[in-house]
C-alpha positions in Angstrom: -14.0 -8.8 -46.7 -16.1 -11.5 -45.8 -13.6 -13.0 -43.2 -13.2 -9.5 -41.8 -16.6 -9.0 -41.2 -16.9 -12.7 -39.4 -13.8 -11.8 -37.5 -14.1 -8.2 -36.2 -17.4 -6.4 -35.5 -17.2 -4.8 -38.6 -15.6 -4.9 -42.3 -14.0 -1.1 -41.6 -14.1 0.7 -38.3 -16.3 3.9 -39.7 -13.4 6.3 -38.8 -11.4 9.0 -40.7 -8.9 10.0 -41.0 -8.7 13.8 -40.1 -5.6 14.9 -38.0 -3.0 16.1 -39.2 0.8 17.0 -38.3 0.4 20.1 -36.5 -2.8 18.5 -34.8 -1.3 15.2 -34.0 1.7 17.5 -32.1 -0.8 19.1 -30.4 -2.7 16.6 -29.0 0.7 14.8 -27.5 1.7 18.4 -26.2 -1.9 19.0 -24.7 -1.8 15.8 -23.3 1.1 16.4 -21.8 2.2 20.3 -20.7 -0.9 20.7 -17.7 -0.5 19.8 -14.3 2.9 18.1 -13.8 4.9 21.2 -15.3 3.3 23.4 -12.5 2.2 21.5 -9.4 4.4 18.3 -9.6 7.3 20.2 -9.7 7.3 21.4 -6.8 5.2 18.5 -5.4 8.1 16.4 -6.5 10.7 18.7 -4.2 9.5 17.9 -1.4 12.5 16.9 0.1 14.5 20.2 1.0 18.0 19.9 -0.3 20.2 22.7 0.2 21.2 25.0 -2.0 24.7 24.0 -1.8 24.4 20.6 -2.4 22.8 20.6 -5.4 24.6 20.3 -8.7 24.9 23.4 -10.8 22.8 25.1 -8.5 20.1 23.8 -9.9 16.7 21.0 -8.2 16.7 17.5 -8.4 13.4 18.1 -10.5 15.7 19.6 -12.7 18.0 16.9 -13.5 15.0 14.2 -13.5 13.5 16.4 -16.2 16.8 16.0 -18.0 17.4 12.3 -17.3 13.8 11.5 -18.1 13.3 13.7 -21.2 15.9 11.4 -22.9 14.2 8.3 -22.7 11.4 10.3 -23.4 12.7 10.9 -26.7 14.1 7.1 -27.0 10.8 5.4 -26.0 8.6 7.9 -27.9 10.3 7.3 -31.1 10.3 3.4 -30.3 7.0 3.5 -29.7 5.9 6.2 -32.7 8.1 3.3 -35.1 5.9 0.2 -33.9 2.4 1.8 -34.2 3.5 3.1 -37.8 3.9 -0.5 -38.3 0.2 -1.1 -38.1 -1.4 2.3 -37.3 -5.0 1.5 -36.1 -7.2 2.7 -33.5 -5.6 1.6 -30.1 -2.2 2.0 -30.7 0.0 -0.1 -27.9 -3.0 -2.8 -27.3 -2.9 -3.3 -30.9 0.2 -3.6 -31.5 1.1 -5.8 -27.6 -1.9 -8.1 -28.5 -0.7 -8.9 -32.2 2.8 -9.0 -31.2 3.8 -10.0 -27.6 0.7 -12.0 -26.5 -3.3 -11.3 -27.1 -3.6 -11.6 -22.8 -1.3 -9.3 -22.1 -2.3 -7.2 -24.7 -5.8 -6.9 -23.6 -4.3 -6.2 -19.9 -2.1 -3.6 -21.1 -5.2 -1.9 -22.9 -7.3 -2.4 -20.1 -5.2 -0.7 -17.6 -4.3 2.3 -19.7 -8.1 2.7 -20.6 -8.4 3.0 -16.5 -5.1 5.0 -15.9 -6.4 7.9 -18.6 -10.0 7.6 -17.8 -9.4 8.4 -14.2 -6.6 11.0 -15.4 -9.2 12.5 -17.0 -11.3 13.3 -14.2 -8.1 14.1 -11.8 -7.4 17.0 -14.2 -11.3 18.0 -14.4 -11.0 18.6 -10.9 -7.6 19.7 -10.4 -8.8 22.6 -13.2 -10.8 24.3 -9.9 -7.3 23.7 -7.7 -5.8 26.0 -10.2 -8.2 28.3 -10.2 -8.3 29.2 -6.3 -4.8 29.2 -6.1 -3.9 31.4 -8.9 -6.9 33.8 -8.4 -6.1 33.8 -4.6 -2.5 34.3 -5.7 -3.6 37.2 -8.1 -5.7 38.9 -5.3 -9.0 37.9 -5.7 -10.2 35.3 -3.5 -11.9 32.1 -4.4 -12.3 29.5 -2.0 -14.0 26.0 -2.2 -14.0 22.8 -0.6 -13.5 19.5 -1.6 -17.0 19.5 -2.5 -16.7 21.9 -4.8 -13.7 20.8 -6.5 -15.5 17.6 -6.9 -18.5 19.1 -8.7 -16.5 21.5 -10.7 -14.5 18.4 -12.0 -17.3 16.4 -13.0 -19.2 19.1 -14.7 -15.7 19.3 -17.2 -16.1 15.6 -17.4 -19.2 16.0 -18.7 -19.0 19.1 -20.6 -15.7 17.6 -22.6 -17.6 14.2 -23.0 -20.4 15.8 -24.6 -18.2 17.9 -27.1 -16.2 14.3 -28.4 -19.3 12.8 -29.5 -19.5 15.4 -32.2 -16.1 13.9 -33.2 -12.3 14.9 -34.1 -12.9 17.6 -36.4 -14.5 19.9 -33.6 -12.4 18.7 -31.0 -9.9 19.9 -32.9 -10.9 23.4 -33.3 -11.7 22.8 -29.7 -8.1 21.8 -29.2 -6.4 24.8 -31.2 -8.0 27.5 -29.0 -7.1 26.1 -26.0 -3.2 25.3 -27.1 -2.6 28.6 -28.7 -4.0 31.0 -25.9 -1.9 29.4 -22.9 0.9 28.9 -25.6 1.5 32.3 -26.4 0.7 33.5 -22.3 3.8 30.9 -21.3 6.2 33.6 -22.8 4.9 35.8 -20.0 5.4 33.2 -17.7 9.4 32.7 -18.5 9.8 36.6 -19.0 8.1 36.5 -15.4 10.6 34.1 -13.8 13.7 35.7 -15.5 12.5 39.0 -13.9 12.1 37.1 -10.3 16.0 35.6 -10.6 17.1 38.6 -11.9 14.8 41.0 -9.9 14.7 39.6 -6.5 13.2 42.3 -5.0 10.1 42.1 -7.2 10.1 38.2 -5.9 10.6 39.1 -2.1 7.8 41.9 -2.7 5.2 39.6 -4.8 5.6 37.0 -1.9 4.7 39.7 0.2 1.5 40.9 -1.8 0.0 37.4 -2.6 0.6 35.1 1.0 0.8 38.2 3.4 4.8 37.5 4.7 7.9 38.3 3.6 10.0 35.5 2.4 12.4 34.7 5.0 9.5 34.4 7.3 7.8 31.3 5.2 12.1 29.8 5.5 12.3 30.0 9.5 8.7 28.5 10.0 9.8 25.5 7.9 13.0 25.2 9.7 10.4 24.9 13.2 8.7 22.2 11.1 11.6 20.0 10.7 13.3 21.2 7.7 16.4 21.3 8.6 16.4 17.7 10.0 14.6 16.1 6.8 17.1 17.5 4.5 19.2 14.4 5.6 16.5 12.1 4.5 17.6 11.7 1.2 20.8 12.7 -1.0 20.8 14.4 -4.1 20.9 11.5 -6.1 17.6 10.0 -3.7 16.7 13.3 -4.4 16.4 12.9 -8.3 15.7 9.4 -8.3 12.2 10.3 -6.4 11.8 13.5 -8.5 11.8 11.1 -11.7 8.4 10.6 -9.9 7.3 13.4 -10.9 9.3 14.1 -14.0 7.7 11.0 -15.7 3.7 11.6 -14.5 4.7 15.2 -16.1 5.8 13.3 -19.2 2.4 10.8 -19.4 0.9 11.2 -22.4 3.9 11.7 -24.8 2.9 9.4 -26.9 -0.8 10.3 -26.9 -1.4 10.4 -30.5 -0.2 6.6 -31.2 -3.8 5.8 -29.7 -5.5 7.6 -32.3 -2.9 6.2 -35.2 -6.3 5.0 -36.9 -7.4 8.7 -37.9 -4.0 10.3 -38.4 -3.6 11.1 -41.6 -0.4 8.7 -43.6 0.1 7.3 -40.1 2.0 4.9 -41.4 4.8 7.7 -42.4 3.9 10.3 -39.8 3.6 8.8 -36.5 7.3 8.5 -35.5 7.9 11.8 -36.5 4.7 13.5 -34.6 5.7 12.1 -31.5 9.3 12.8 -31.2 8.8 16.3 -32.8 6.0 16.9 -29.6 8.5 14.9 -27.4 11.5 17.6 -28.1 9.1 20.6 -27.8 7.9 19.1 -24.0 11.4 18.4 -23.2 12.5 22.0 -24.2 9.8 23.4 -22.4 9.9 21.6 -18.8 13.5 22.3 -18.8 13.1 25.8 -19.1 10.4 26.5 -16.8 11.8 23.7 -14.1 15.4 26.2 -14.1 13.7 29.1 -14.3 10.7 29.0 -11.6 13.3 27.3 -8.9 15.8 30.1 -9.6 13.6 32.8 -9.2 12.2 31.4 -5.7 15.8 30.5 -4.7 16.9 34.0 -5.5 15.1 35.5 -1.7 14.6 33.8 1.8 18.2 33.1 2.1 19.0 31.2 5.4 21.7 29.6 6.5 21.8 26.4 9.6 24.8 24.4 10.3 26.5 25.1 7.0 23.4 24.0 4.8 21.9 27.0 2.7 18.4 27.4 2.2 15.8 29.4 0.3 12.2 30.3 -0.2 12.5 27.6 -3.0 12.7 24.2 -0.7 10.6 26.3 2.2 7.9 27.2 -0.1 8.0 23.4 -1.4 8.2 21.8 2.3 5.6 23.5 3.5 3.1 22.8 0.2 3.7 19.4 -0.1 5.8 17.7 3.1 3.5 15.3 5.4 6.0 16.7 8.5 3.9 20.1 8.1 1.3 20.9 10.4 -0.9 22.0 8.4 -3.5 24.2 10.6 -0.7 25.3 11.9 1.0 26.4 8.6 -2.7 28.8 7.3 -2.8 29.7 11.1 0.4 31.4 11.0 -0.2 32.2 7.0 -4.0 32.3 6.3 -3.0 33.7 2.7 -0.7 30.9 2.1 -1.2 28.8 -1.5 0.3 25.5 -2.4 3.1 25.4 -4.7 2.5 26.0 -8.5 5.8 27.1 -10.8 3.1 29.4 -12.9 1.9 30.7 -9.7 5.8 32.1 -9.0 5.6 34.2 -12.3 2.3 35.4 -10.6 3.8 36.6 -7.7 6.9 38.0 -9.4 3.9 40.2 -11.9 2.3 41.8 -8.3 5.7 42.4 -7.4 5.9 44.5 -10.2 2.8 45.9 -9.4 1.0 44.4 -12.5 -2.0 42.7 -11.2 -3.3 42.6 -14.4 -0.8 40.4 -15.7 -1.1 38.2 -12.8 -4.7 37.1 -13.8 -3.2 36.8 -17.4 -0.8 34.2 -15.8 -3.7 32.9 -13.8 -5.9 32.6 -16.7 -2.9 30.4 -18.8 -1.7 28.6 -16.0 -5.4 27.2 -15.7 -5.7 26.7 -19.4 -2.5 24.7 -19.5 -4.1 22.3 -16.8 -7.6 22.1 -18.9 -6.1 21.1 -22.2 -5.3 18.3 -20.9 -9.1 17.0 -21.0 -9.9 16.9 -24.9 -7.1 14.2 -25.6 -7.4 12.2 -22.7 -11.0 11.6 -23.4 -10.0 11.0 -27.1 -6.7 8.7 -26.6 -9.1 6.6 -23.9 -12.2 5.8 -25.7 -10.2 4.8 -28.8 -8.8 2.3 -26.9 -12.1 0.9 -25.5 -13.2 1.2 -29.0 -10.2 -1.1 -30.5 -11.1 -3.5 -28.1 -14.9 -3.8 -29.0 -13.9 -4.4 -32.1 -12.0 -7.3 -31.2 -15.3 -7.9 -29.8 -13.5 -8.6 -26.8 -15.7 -6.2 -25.2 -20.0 -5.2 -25.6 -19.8 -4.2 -29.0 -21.6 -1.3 -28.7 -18.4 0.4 -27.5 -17.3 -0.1 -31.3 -20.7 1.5 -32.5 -19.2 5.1 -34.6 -21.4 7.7 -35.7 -22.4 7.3 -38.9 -22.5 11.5 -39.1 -19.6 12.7 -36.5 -17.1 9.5 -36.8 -17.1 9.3 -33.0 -17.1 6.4 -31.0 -20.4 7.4 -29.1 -20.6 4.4 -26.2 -16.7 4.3 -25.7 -16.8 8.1 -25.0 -19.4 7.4 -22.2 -17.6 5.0 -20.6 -14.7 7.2 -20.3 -17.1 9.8 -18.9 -17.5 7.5 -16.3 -14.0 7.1 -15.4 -13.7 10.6 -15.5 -16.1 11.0 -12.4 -14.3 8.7 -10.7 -11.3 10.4 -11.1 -12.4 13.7 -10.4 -13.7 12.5 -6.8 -10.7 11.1 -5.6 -8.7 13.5 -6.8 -10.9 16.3 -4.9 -10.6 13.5 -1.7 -6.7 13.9 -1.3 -6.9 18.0 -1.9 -6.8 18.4 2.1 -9.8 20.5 2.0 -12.7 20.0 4.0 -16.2 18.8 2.7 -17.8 15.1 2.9 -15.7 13.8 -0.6 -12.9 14.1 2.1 -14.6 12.7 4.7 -16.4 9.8 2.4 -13.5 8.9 0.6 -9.7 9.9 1.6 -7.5 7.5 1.5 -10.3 5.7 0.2 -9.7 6.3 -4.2 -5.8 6.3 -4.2 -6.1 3.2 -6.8 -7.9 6.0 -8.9 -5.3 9.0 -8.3 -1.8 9.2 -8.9 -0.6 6.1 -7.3 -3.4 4.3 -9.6 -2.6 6.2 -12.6 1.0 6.0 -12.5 1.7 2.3 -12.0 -1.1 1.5 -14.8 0.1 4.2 -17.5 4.2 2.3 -16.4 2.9 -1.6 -16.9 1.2 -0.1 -20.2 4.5 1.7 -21.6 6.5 -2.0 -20.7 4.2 -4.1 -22.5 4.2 -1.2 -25.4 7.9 -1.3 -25.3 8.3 -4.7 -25.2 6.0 -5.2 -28.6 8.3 -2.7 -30.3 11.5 -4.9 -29.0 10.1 -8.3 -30.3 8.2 -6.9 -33.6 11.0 -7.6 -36.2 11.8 -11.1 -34.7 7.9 -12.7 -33.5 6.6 -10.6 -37.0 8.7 -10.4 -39.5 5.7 -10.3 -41.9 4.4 -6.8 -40.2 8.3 -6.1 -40.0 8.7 -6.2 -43.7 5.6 -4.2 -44.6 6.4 -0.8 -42.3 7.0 2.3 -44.2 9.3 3.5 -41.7 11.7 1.0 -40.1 15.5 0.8 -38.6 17.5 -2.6 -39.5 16.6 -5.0 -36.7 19.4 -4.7 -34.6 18.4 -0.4 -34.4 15.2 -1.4 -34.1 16.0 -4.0 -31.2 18.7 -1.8 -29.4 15.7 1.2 -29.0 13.2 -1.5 -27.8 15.1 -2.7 -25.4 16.1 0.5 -23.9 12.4 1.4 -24.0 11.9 -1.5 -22.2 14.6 -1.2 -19.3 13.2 2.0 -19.1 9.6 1.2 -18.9 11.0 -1.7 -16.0 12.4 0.6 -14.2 9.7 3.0 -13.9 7.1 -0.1 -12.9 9.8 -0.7 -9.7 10.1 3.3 -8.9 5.9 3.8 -9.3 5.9 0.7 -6.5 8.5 0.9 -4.1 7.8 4.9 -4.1 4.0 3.9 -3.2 5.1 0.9 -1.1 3.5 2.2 2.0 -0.1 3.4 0.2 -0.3 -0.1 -1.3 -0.3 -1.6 1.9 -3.9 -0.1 2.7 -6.4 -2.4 1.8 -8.1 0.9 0.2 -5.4 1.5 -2.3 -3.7 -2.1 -2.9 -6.8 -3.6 -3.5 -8.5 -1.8 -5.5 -5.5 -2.2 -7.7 -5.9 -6.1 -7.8 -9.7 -5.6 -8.0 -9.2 -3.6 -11.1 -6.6 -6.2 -12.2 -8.5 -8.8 -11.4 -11.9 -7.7 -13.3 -9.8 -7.3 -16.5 -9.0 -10.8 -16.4 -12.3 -11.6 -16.0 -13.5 -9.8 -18.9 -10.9 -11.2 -21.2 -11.5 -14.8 -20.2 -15.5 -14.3 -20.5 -15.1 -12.5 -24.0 -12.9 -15.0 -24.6 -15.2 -18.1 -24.0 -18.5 -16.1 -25.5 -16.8 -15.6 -29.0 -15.9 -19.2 -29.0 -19.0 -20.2 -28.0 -20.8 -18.8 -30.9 -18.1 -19.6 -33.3 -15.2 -16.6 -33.7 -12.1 -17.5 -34.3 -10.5 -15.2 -31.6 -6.9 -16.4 -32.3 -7.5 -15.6 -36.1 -8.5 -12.0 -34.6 -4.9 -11.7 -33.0 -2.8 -12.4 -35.7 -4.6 -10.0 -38.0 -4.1 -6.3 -38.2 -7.9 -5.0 -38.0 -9.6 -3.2 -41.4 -9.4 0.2 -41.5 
């Protein structure tokens, strides 16, 4: 105990062990179901392939969802079977610094702290997106600016910061109201958009009701804004390969609970099986409401132009998300017009039923779905600061736990800080007026998506990688797992995982190639990069200085 306490900041970490199955699945699949199910999407189908050319009649977001739920359930499970190995508080940077390298460990942490934190705030403010599009959608108006949305986001920021300092237990009450409500809502939304395919007259009329133009009207404007000639701009495999884009930001976050592998209860058994159990409920889900929602908005606006058929499906999405659209001109033409949500089709489909009511019932869980994503990002990030206090390879005070609520109080902060952040540059890019568009457009794209993804992908390598060379550079840790493949299993799924991840890292870059150009955007990716390095080389050099072994720390698994 001695040589514990003279290593790591303390001789146990002071947390406890509290979630359970159920929790721990709920945590990966509030992490995950939000924002990317619903606006990615579509976001993500941009490119406006014709009917006709696409297989089984069915989006390229579609077939990424397929392609990239797979690996999902490969790299979860990989990953799931090398934190079980030596399940503490941090999950990949403990297990890439005690396995791969402690530097590249302390990157890989360092980056995912900042791809989550900001994700946190992105979803604080894209909360207040939702809610004027689906109460605009569901007839009563709300309208903000970017201002607003940036406000909105940061007061969830805080509010959810505030609420994790009293620690998991309440979070996790927290965290089973707001699965279980939007949970149960979802079956409205597939009965909605099995209605819309089946009904397309309740679609066509809904269209109607909520953006004030009938269907085919929204398909001919998007055919003057180029439609027809970016439909060559890709094929359907470009097509899927760029909607894997979107697939896998959809899919961040499926293995969510490894980070907080230090309070799940017989982690050591339970981890693997938590995450692919939440992995095969996400897959199941995006699958079904990717099919459905296209289907129902491919079912009206039929046009066709030199033998390529179109719908108000690739329309609706052109016109949401495409940087060919005029946009004043688009809300000149359409003032009612609303961005591209697949929850805010079943809306439309309900007030084409003449249900309104049910409309703000799909409004009120589409918006639910997009806020339960705050509680565990704010939990999976600050556990990972934490881990690395501990280490003391950051101020130690982000290792300090509450004696009372077993919550890593400074850690939580920091994320909170992040979280602002993120919710102003997401609020920057929304295309609303207001001075956070003016200020900083362009400006926080290292903090948005582009950010986010590339970070979350350089994580999930090194991650991968660790679960690839565990058996082989530890044998010891190897040995010891309660759950473990023979080495060859074990090497064949870490080496997918790894491909995978690999692949992912080139998509995230040569997909952003033309944003990371801008000073703005590429630099503050190095400058981020470049201030972890510093912080491990000065952490580094202090802990020597006063006599830590900091190599010791690094081959050790830390107390519990």
């Amino acid at each position: 105990m001695a040589e514990s306490r003279s290593l790591f900041v303390r001789d146990a970490t002071g947390l406890v062990r509290e979630i359970g199955f159920m929790l721990g699945v709920i945590i990966i699949m509030s992490n995950v179901v939000g924002l990317g199910w619903q606006k990615r999407a579509f976001q993500f189908s941009k490119y406006p392939i014709p009917t006709n050319e696409m297989w089984a009649g069915l989006p390229p977001i579609f077939w990424a969802f397929i392609i990239g739920g797979i690996l999902v359930l490969i790299t979860g499970y990989t990953v799931g079977l090398v934190t079980a190995a030596m399940p503490r508080a941090g999950g990949g940077y403990v297990t890439v610094s005690r396995v791969v390298h402690p530097f590249f460990g302390y990157i890989a942490g360092w980056m995912e702290f900042l791809s989550i934190g900001f994700s946190y705030g992105l979803i604080g403010t894209a909360v207040f997106e939702g809610l004027m599009i689906f109460y605009g959608i569901a007839g009563v108006p709300v309208t903000m600016n970017a201002d607003q949305l940036a406000v909105g986001g940061i007061l969830l920021v805080l509010i959810f910061g505030i609420l994790a300092l009293f620690g998991v237990r309440l979070y996790g009450y927290i965290l089973q109201v707001m699965f279980w409500i939007p949970a149960i809502i979802t079956i409205i939304f597939f009965a909605m958009w099995i209605v819309g395919t089946t009904n397309p007259a309740a679609m066509a009329k809904g269209i109607e009701v909520s953006m004030g133009a009938k269907p085919e009207e929204f398909v001919k404007f998007a055919l003057q804004q180029g439609m027809l000639e970016h439909s060559a701009d890709v094929s359907f495999m470009g097509a899927v390969h760029y909607a894997l884009l979107g697939a896998f930001w959809a899919y961040i976050g499926y293995f969510a609970v490894t980070f907080l592998a230090g309070e799940v209860k017989e982690a050591n058994v339970k981890v693997p099986t938590i995450v692919l159990s939440a992995a095969v409920l996400i897959v199941i889900v995006y699958l079904l409401a990717s099919s459905l929602s296209s289907l129902a908005a491919m079912s009206v606006g039929h046009v066709t132009v030199d033998g390529k058929e179109f719908s108000f499906f690739q329309a609706y999405s052109y016109l949401s998300y495409h940087g060919a659209v005029d946009k004043s001109l688009l809300y000149q033409k359409f003032p009612e017009f609303k961005s591209a949500w697949s929850t805010g089709v079943a809306s439309m489909v309900a007030r084409g039923l003449g249900m309104d009511w049910l409309s703000w019932l799909i409004a009120l869980g589409g918006v639910l779905w997009v806020a339960n994503d705050i509680p565990p990002f704010l939990l999976t990030t600050s556990r990972i600061l934490f881990a690395m206090a501990f280490d003391r390879m950051l101020p130690e005070a982000f290792a300090y736990v509450s004696e009372r609520w077993h919550s890593p109080i400074w850690a939580t902060v920091a994320v909170m800080v992040t979280g602002v952040i993120g919710a102003i540059a997401e609020a920057s890019e929304s295309g609303m007026p207001g001075f956070v568009s003016e200020a900083f457009s362009g400006k926080l794209l290292w903090a948005g998506v582009i950010g986010t993804d590339i970070f979350d992908a350089l994580f999930l390598f090194f991650f991968a990688l660790s679960a690839l060379l565990l058996p082989f550079r530890r044998p010891d840790i190897y040995e010891r797992a309660a759950v473990k493949l023979t080495k060859g299993a074990w090497a064949l799924l870490g080496l997918i995982s790894t491909v995978f991840s690999l692949y992912l890292l080139y998509a995230f870059f040569d997909a952003s190639a033309a944003d990371l150009a801008a000073p703005e955007s590429g630099g503050g990716l190095l400058v981020l990069l470049i201030i972890g390095i510093l912080l491990y080389a000065y952490y580094w050099w202090k802990n020597k200085s006063r006599g830590v072994d900091v190599r010791t720390i690094y081959t050790m698994i830390p107390p519990e």
